[in-house]
Structure formats: C-alpha cells, structure tokens
N, CA, C and O atoms as CSV, one atom per row, in Angstrom:
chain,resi,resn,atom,element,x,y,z
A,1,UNK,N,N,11.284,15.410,-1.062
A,1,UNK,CA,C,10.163,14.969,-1.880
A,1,UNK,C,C,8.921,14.852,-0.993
A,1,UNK,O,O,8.992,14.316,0.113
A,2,UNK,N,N,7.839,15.332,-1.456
A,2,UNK,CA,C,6.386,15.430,-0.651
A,2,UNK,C,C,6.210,13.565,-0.748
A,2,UNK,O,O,6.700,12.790,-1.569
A,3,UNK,N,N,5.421,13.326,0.300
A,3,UNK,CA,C,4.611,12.142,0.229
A,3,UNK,C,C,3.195,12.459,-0.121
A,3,UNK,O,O,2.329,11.698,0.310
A,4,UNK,N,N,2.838,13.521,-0.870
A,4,UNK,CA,C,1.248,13.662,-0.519
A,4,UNK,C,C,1.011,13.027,-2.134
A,4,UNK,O,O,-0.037,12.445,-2.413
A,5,UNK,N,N,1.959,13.190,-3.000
A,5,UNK,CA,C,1.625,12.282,-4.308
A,5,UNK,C,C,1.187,10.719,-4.036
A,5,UNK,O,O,0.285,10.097,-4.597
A,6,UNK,N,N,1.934,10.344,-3.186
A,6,UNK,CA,C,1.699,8.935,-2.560
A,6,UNK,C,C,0.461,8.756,-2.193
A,6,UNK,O,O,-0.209,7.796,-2.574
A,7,UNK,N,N,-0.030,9.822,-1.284
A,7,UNK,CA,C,-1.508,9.671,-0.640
A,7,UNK,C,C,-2.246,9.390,-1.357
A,7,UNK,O,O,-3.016,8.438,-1.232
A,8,UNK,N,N,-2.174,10.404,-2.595
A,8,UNK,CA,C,-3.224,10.956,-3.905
A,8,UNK,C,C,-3.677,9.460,-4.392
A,8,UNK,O,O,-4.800,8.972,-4.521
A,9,UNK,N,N,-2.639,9.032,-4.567
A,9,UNK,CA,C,-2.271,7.820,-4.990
A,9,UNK,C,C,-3.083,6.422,-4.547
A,9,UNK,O,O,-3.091,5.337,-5.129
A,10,UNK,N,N,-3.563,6.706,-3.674
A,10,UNK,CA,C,-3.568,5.412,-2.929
A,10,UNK,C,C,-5.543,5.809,-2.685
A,10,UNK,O,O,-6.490,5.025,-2.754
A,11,UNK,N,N,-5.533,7.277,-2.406
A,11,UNK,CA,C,-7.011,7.772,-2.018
A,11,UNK,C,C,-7.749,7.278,-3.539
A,11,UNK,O,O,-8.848,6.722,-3.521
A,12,UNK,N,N,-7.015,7.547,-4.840
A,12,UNK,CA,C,-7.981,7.398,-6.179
A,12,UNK,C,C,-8.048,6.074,-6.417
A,12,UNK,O,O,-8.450,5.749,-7.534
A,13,UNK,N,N,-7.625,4.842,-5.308
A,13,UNK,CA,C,-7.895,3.066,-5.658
A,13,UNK,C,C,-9.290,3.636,-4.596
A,13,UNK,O,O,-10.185,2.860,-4.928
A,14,UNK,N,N,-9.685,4.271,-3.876
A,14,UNK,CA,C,-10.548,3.881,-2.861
A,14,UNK,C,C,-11.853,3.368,-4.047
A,14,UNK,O,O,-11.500,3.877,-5.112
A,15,UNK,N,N,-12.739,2.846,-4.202
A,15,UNK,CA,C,-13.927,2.174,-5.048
A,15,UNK,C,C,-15.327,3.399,-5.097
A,15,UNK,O,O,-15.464,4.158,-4.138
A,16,UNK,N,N,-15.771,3.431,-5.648
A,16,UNK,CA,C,-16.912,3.979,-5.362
A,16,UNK,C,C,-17.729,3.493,-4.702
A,16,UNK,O,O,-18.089,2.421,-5.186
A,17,UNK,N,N,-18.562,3.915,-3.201
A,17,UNK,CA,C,-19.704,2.988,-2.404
A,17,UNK,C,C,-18.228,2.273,-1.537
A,17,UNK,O,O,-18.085,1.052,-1.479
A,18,UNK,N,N,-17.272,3.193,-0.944
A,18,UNK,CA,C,-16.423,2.222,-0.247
A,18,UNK,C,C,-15.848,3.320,0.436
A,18,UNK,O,O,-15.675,4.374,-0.177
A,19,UNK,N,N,-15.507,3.203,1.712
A,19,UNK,CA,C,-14.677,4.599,2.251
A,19,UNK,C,C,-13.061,3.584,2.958
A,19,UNK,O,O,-13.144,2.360,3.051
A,20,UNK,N,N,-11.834,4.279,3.347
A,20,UNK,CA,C,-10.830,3.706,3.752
A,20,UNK,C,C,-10.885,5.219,4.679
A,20,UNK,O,O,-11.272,6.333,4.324
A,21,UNK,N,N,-10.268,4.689,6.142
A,21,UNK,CA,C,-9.547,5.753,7.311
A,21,UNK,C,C,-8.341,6.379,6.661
A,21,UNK,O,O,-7.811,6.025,5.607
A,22,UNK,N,N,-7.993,7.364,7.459
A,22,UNK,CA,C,-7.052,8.429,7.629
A,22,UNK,C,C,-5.378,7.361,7.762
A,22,UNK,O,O,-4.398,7.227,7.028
A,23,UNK,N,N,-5.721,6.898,8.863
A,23,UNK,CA,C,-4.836,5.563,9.342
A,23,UNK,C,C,-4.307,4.279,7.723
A,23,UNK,O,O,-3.253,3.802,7.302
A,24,UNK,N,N,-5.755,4.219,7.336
A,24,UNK,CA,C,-5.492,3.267,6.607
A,24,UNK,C,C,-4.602,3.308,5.278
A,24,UNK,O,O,-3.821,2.512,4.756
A,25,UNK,N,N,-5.092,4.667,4.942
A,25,UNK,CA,C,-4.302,5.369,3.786
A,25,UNK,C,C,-3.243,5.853,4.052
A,25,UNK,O,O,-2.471,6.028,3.109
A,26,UNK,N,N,-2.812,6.249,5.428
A,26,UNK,CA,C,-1.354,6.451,5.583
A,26,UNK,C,C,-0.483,5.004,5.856
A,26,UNK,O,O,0.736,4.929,6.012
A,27,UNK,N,N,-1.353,4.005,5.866
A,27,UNK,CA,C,-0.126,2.716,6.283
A,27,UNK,C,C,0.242,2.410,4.683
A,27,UNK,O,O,1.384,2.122,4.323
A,28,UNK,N,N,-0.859,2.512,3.810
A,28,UNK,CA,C,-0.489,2.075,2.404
A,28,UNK,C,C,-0.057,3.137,1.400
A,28,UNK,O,O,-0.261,3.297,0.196
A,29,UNK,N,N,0.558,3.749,2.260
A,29,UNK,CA,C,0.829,5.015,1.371
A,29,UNK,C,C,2.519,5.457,2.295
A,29,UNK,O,O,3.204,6.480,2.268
A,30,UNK,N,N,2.678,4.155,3.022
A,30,UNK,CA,C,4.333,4.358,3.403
A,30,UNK,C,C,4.339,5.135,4.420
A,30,UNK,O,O,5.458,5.608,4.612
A,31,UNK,N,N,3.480,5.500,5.229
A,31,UNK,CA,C,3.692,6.431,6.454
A,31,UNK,C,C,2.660,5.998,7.939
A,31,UNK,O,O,1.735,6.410,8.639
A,32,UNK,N,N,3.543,4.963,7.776
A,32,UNK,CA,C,3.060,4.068,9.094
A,32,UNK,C,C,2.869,5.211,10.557
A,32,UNK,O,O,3.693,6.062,10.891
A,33,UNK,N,N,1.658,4.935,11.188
A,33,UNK,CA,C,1.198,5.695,11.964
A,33,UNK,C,C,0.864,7.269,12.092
A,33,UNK,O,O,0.658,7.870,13.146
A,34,UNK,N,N,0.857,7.693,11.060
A,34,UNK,CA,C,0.629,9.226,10.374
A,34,UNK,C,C,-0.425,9.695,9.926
A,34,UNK,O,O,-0.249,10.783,9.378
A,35,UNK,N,N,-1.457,9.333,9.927
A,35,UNK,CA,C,-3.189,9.457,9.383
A,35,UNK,C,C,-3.150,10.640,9.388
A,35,UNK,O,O,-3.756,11.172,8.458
A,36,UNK,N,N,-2.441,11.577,10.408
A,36,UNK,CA,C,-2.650,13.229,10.249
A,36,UNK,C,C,-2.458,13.981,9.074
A,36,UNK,O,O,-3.073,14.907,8.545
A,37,UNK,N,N,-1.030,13.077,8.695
A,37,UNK,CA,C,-0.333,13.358,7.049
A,37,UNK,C,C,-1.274,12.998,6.051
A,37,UNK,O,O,-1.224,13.048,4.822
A,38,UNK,N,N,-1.692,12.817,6.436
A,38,UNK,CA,C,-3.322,12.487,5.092
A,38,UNK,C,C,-4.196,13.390,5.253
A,38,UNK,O,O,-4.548,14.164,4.363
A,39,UNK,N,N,-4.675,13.372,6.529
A,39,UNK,CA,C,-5.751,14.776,6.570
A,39,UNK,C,C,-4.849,16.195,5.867
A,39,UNK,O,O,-5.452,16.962,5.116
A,40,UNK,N,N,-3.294,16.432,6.227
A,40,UNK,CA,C,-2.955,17.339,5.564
A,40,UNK,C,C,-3.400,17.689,4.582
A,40,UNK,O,O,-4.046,18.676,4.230
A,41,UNK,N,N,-2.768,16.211,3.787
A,41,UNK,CA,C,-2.655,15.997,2.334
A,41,UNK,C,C,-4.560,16.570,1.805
A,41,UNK,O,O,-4.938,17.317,0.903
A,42,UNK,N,N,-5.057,16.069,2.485
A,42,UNK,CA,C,-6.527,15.792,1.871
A,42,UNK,C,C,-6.867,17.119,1.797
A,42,UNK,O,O,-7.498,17.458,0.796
A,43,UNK,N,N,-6.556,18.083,2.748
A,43,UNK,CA,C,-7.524,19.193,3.174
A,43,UNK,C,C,-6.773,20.505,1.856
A,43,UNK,O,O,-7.492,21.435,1.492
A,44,UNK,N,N,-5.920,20.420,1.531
A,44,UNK,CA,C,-5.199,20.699,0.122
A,44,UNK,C,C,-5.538,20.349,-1.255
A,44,UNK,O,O,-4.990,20.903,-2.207
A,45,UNK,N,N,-6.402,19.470,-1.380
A,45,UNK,CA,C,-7.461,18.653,-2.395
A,45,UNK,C,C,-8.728,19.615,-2.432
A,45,UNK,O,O,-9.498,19.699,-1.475
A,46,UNK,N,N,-8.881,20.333,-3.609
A,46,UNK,CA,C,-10.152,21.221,-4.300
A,46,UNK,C,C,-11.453,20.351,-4.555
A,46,UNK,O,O,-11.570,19.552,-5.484
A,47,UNK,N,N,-12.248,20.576,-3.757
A,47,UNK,CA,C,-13.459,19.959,-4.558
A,47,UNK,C,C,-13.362,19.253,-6.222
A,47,UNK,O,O,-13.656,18.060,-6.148
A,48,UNK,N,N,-13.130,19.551,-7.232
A,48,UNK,CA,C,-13.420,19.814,-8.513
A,48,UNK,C,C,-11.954,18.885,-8.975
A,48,UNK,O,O,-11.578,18.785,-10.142
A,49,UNK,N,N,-11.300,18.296,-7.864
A,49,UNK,CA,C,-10.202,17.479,-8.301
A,49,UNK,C,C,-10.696,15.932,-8.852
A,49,UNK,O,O,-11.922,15.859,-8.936
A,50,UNK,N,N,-10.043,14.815,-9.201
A,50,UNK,CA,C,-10.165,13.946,-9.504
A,50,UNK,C,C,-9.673,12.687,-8.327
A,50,UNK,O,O,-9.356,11.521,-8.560
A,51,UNK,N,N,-9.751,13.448,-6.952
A,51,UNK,CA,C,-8.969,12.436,-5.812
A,51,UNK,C,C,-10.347,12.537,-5.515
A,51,UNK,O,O,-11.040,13.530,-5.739
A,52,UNK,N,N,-10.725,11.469,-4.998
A,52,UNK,CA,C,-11.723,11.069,-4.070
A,52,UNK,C,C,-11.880,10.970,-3.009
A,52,UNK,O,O,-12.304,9.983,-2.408
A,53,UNK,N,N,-11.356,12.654,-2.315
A,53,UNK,CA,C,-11.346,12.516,-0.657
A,53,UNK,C,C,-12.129,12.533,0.092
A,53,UNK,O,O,-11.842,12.606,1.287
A,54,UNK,N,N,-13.473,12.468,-0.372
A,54,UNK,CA,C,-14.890,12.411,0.354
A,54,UNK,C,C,-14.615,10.832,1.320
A,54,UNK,O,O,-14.974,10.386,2.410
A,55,UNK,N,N,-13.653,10.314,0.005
A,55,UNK,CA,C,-13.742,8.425,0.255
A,55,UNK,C,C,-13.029,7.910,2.059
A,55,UNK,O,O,-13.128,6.813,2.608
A,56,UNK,N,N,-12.284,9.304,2.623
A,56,UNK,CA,C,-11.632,9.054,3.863
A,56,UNK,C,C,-12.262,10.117,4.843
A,56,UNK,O,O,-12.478,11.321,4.980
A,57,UNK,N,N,-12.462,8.519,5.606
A,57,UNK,CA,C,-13.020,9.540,7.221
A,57,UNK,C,C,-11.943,8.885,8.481
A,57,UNK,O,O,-10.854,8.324,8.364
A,58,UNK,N,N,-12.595,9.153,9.455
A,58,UNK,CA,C,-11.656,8.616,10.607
A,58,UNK,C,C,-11.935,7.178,11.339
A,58,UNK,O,O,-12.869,6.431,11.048
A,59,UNK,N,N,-11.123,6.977,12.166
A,59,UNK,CA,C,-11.292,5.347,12.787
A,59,UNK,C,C,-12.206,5.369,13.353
A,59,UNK,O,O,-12.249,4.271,13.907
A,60,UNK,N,N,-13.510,6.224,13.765
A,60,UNK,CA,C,-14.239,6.055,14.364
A,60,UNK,C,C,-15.442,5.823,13.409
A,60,UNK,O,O,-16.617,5.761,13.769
A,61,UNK,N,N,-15.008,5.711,12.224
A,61,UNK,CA,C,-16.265,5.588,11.031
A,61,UNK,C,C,-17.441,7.199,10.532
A,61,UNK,O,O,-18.484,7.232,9.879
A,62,UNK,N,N,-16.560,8.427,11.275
A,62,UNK,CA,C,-16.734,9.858,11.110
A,62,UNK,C,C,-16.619,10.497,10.205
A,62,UNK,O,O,-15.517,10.512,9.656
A,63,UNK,N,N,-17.546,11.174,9.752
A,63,UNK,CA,C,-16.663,12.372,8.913
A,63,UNK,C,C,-16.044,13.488,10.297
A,63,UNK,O,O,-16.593,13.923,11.309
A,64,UNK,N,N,-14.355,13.680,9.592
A,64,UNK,CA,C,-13.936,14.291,10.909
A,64,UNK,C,C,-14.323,15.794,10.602
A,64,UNK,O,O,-14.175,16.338,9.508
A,65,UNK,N,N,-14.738,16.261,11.516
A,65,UNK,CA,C,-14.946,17.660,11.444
A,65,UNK,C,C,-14.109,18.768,11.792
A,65,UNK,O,O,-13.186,18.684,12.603
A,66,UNK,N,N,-14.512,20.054,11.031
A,66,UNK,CA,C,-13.120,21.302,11.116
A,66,UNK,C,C,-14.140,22.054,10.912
A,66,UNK,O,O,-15.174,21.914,10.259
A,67,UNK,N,N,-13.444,23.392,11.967
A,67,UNK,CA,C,-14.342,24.721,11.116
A,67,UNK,C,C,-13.712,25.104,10.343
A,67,UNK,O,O,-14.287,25.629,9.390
A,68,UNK,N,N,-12.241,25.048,10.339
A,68,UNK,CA,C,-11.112,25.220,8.762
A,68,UNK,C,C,-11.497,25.028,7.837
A,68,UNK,O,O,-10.829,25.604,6.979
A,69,UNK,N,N,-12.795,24.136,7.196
A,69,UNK,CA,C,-13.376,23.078,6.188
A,69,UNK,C,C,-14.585,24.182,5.439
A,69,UNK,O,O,-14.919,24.075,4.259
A,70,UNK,N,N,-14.905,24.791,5.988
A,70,UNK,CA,C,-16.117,25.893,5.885
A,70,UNK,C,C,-17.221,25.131,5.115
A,70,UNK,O,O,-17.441,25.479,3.956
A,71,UNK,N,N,-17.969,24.069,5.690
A,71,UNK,CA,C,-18.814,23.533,5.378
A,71,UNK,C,C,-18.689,22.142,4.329
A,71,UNK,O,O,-19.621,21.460,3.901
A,72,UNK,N,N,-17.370,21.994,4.102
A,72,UNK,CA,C,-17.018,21.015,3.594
A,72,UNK,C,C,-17.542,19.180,4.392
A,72,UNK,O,O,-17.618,17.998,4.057
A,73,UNK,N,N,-17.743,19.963,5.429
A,73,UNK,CA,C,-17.964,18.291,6.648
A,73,UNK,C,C,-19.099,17.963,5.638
A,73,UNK,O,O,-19.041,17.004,4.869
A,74,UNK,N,N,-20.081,18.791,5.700
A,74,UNK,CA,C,-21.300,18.419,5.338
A,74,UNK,C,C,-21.561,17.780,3.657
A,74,UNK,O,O,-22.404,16.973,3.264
A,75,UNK,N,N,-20.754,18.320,3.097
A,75,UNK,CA,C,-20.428,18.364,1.566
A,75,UNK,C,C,-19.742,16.499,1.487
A,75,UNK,O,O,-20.119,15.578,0.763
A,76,UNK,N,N,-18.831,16.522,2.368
A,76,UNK,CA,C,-18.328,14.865,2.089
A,76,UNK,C,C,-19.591,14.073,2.643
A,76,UNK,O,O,-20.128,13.313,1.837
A,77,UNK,N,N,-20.191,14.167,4.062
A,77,UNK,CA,C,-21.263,13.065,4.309
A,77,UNK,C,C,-22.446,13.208,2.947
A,77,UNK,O,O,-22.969,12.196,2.481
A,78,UNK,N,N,-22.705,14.370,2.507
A,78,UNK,CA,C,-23.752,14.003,1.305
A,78,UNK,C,C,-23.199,13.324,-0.310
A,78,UNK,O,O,-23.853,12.746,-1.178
A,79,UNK,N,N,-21.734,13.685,-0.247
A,79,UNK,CA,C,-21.290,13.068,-1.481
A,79,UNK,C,C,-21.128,11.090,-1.113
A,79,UNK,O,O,-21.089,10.139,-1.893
A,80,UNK,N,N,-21.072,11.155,0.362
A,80,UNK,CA,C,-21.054,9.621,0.694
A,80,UNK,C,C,-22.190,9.067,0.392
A,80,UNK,O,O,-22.411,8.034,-0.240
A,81,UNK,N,N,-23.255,10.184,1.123
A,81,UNK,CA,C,-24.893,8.917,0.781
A,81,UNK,C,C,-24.961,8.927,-0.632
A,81,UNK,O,O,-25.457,7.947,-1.187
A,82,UNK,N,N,-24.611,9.725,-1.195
A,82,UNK,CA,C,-25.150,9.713,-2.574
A,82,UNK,C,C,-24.208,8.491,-3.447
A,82,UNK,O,O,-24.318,8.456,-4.672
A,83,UNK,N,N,-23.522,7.760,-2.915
A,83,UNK,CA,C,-22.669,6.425,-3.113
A,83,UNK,C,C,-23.209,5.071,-2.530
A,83,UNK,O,O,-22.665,3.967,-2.548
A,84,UNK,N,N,-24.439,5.450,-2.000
A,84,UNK,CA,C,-24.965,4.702,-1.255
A,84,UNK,C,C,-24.256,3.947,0.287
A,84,UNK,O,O,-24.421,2.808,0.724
A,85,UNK,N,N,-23.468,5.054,0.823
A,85,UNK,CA,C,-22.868,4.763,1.802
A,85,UNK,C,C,-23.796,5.536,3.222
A,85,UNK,O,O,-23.856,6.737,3.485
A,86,UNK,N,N,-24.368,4.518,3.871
A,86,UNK,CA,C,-25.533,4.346,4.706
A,86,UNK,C,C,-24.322,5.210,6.646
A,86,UNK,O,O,-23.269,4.819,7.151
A,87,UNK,N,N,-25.243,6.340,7.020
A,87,UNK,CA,C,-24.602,6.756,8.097
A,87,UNK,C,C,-26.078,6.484,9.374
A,87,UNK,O,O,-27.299,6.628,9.319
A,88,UNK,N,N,-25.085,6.033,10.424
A,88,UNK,CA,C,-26.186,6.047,11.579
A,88,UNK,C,C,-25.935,5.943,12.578
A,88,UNK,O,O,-25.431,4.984,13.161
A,89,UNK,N,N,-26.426,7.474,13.154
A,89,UNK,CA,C,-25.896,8.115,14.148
A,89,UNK,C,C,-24.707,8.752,13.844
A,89,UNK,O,O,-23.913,8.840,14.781
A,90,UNK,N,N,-24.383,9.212,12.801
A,90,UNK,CA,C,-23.424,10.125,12.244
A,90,UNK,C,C,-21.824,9.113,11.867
A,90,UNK,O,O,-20.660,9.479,11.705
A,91,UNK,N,N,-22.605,7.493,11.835
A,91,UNK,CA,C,-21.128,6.939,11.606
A,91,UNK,C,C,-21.191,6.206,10.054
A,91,UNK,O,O,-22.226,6.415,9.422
A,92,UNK,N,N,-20.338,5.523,9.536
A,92,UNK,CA,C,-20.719,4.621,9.020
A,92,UNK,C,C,-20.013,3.194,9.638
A,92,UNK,O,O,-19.051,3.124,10.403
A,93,UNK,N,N,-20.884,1.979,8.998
A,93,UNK,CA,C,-20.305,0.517,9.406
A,93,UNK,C,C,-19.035,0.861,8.678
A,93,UNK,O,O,-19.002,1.096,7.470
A,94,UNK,N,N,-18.172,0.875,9.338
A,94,UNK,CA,C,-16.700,0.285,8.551
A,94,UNK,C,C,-16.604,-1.322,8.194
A,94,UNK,O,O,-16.136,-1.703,7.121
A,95,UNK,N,N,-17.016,-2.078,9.042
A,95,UNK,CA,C,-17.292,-3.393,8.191
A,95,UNK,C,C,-17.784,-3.612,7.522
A,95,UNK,O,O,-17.509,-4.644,6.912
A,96,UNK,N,N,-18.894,-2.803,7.124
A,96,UNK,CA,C,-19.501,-3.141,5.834
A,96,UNK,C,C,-19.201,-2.136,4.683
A,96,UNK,O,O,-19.222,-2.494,3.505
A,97,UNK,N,N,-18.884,-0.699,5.124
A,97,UNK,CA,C,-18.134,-0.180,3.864
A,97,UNK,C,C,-16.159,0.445,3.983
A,97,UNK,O,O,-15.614,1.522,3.740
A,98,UNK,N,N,-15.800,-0.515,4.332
A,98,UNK,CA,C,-14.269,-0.347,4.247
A,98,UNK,C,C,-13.916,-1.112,3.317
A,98,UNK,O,O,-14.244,-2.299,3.327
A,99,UNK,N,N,-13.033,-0.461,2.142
A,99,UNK,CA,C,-12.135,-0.961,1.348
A,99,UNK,C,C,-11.419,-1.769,1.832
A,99,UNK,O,O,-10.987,-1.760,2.985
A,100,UNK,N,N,-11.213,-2.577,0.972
A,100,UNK,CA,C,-10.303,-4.056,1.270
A,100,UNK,C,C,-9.653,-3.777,0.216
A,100,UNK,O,O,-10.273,-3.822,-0.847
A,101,UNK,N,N,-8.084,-3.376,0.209
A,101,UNK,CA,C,-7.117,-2.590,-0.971
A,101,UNK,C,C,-6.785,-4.138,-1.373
A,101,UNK,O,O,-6.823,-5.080,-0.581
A,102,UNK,N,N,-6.369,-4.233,-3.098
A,102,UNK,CA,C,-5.784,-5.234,-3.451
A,102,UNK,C,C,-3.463,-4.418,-3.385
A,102,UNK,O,O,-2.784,-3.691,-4.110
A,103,UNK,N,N,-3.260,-5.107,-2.217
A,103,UNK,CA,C,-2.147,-4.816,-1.614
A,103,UNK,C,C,-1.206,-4.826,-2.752
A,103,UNK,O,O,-0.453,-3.853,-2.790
A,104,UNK,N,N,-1.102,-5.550,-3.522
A,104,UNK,CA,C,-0.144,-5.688,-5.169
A,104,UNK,C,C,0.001,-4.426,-5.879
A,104,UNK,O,O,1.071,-3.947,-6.253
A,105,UNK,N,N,-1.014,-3.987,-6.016
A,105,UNK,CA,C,-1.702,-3.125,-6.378
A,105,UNK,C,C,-1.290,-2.148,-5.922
A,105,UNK,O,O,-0.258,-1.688,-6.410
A,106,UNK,N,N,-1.912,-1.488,-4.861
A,106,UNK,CA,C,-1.260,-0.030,-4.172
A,106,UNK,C,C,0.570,-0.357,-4.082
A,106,UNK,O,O,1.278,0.623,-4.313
A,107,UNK,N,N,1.431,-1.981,-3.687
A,107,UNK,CA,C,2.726,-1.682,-4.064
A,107,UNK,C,C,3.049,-0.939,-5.252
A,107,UNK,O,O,3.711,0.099,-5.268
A,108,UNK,N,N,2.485,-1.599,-6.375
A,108,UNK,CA,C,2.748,-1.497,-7.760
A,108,UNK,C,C,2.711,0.133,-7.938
A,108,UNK,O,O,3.639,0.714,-8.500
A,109,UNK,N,N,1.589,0.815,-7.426
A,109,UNK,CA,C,1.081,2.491,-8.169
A,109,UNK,C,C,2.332,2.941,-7.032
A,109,UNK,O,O,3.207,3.672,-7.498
A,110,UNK,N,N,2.423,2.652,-5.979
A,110,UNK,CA,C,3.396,3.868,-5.134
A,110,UNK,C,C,4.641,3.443,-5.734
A,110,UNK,O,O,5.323,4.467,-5.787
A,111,UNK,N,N,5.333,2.431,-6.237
A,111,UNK,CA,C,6.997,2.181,-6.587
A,111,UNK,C,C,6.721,2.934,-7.845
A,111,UNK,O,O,7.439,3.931,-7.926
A,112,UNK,N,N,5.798,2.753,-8.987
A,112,UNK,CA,C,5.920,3.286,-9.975
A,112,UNK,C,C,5.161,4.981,-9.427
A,112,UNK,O,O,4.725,5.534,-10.437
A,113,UNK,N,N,5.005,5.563,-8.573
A,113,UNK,CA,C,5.241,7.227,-8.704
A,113,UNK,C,C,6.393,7.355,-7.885
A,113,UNK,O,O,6.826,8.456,-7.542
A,114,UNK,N,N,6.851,6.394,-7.595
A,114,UNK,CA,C,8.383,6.884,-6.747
A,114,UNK,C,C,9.314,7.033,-7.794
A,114,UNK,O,O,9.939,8.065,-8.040
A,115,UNK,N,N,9.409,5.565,-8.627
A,115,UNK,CA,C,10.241,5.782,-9.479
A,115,UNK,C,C,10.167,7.253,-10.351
A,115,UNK,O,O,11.094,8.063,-10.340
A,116,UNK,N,N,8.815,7.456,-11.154
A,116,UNK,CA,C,8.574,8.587,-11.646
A,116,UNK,C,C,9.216,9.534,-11.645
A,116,UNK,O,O,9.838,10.099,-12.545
A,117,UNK,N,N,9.004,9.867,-9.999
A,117,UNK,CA,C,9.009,11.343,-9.490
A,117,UNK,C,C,10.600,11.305,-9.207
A,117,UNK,O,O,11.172,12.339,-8.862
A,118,UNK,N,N,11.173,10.312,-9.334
A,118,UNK,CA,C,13.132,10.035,-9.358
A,118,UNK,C,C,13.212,10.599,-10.765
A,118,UNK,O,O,14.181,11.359,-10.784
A,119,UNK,N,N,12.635,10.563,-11.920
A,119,UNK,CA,C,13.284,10.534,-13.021
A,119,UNK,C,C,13.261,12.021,-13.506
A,119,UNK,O,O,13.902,12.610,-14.376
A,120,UNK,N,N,12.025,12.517,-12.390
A,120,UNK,CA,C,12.305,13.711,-13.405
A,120,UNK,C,C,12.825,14.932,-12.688
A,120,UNK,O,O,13.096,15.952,-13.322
C-alpha cells in the first residue's frame, strides 16, 4: 500500500496563508524522519489538483528547488505571496507562518483513509 494517500491527506489540512515542512508532513503522515517521501509524493501532484502542495517547503523556510520542476520553484513562491505569505531573502518566517496541525484531527483523517483503503 502507497503512503502517498496519507501525505495527500495531511498536505489538504495545511490552512490557507500557512505553509508546514517536508519533515513536518512526513511525521504526521506516519513516516517519521522521511520528508524526502513527501517531496516524492508532492512532485507527482499536477498543478490543477486539489492538494495544496505549494503549502510545503523545506526546514530551512525554502522553496526547495529542482531543475526536474521546470519552473515550478517559481510557480509555488508566487502562489505563496499571493496567500499573503511574506518571503525575505528567499525564506519565509516559519514562526510566523507554520501550521500548528490540530493533532486529533490529522489522527482521525489518516486512521479513517487507512481503514478505507483496507476495505476496498
């Protein structure tokens, strides 16, 4: 079974005007120390989807960059300002825009797509 439903999962609580790390979404998404498994996951996500992967950058408060991305870097930092998520010097404050997940919550959505994805 993929974990990237899990990711999906956890990336569409991120808020609008709020970004969460690579790191952060892989600890609440069951894959403690794996942030890479998210960039996987993410870079497999179409523009025109309903996941909000603009919403994850890296621990350094980055949009991480790829030439794999073909201009996509640039495409997430403008879909950020336009959320009013403020960059300077190419970072953002993670203290002031990091999601603070309601933890109940992301349990609740990942047991119920686990269960789900058991039933069928």
């Amino acid at each position: 079974m993929s974990c990237y439903p899990n990711i999906y999962q956890v990336v569409k609580q991120i808020p609008y005007g709020k970004v969460a790390t690579y790191g952060q979404v892989a600890d609440l998404a069951g894959l403690m120390g794996k942030p890479r498994v998210v960039g996987y996951a993410l870079y497999q996500v179409t523009a025109d989807s309903d996941i909000p992967w603009h919403r994850v950058i890296n621990a350094k408060g980055e949009v991480s960059r790829s030439s794999l991305r073909d201009g996509t870097d640039d495409l997430q930092q403008l879909l950020l300002e336009a959320e009013g998520i403020a960059f300077k010097k190419g970072k953002v404050d993670l203290k002031q825009y990091r999601w603070q997940p309601d933890f109940a919550q992301i349990d609740q959505l990942i047991e119920g797509h686990v269960t789900k994805s058991a039933q069928n």
